[in-house]
C-alpha positions in Angstrom: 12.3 33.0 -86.4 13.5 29.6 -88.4 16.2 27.7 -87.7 18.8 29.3 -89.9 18.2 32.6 -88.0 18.3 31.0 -84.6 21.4 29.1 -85.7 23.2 33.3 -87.0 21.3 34.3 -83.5 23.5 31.7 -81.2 26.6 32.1 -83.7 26.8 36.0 -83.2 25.6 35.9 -79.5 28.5 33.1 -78.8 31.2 34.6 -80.7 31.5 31.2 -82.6 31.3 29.8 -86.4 27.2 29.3 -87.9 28.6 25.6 -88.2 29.5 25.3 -84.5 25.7 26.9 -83.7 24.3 25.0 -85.8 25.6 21.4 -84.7 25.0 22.3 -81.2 21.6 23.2 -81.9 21.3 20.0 -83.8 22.8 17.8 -80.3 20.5 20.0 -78.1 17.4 19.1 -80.3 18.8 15.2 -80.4 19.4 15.3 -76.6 16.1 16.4 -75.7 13.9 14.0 -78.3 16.3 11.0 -77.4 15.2 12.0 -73.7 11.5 12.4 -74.2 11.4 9.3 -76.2 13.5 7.3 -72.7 10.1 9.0 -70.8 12.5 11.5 -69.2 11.7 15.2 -68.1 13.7 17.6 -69.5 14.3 21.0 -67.1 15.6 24.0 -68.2 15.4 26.3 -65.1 13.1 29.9 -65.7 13.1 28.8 -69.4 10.7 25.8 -69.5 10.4 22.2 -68.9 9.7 19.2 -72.0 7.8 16.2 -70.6 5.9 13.9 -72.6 1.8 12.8 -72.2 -0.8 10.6 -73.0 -3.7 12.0 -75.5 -6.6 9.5 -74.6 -8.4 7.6 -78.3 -11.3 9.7 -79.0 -14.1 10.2 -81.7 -12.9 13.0 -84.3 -14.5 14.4 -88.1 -13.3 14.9 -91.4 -13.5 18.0 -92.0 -13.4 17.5 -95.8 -16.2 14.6 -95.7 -17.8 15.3 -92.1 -17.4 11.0 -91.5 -16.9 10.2 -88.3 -13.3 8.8 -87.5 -11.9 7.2 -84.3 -8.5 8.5 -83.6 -5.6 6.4 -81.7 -4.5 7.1 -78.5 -0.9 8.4 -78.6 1.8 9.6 -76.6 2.7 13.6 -77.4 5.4 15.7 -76.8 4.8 18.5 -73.9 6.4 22.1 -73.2 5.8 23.8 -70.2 6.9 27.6 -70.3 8.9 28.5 -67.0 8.7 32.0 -65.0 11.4 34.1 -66.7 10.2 32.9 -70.1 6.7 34.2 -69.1 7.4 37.2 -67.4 9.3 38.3 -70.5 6.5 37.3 -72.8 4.5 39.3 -71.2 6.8 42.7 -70.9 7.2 42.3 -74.7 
């Protein structure tokens, strides 16, 4: 599913326009990188949580030359599925 079909998804499940959908898809995306960037945890109960991390330098390859590279240390974006979202994963 892209976002165009998410955005019909929320507009037919809400009973609302595809351009009120899709601008409050747009602030909920916003909200949540604008909160991860502050460091905070975002908790969405049974659905999931969004945190962020810290991916340590390490050695990598190019796969297209096979050199040896050092990659940076960064800071990533996490998602941590909840128990409803799994459960329903899992009955399909």
């Amino acid at each position: 599913m892209n976002k165009t079909e998410l955005v019909n998804a929320i507009a037919h499940g809400a009973g609302v326009t595809k351009s009120v959908a899709g601008s409050v898809l747009d602030v909920f995306m916003d909200t949540i990188i604008h909160g991860l960037k502050r460091g905070d945890q975002i908790v969405l109960p049974g659905f999931g949580s969004f945190s962020t991390g810290n991916r340590s330098a390490r050695t990598g390859r190019n796969p297209q030359t096979g050199a040896t590279i050092q990659i940076k240390a960064s800071r990533v974006a996490k998602f941590k599925a909840g128990k409803k979202l799994k459960e329903a994963v899992q009955r399909g």
